[in-house]
C-alpha positions in Angstrom: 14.5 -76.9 -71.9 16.0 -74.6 -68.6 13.1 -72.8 -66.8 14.5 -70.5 -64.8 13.1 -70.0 -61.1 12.2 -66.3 -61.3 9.9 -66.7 -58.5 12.4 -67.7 -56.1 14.5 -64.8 -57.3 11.8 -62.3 -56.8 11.0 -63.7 -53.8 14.6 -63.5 -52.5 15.1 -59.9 -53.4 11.6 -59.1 -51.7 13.0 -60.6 -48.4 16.0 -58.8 -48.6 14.3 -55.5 -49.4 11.7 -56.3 -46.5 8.6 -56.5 -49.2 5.2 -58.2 -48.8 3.6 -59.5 -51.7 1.0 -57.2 -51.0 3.3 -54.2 -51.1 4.5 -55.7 -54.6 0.9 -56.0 -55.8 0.4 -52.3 -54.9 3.4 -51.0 -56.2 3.2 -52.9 -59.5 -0.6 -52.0 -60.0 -1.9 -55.5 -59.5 -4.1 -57.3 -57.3 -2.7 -59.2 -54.8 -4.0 -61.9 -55.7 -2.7 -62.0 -59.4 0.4 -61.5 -58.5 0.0 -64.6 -56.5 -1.2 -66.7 -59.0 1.6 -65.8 -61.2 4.1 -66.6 -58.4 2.5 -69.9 -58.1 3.0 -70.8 -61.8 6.4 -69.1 -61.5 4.3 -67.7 -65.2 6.0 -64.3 -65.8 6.0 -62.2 -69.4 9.4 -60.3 -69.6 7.3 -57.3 -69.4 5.7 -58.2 -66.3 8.5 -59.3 -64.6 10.8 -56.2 -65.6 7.9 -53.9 -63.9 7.7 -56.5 -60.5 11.5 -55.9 -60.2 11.7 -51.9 -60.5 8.5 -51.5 -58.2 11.4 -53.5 -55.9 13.2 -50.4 -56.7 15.9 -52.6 -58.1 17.1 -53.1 -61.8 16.9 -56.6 -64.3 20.2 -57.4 -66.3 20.0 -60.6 -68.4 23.1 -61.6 -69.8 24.2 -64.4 -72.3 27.7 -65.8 -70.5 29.7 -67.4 -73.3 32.4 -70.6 -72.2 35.2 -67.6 -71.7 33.2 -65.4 -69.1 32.6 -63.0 -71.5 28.8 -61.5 -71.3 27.5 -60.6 -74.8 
């Protein structure tokens, strides 16, 4: 099975939008310290993860790539 790193992506998109975890936490209504642990077991429900990456202000696109390029 593929696990996919979302932690690192959050983590890359907080760096380039200059936000702490702590800032996250806050703007995500979570502690920081559960947003921590869930970073540490890279343990994300679509849900939660959706509502970590718009209190980044940004958006989530998940796409299925087929072997022509074509996104479905």
């Amino acid at each position: 099975m593929i696990q996919i790193d979302l932690t690192k992506k959050l983590k890359r998109a907080m760096l380039e939008l200059d936000f702490t975890q702590t800032k996250l936490a806050e703007r995500s209504d979570q502690t920081q310290k559960n947003l921590s642990n869930k970073m540490a077991r890279n343990d994300f429900k679509l849900s939660e993860y959706q509502r970590l990456v718009e209190a980044l202000g940004c958006t989530l696109e998940i796409n299925i790539v087929l072997p022509t390029g074509e996104k479905v």
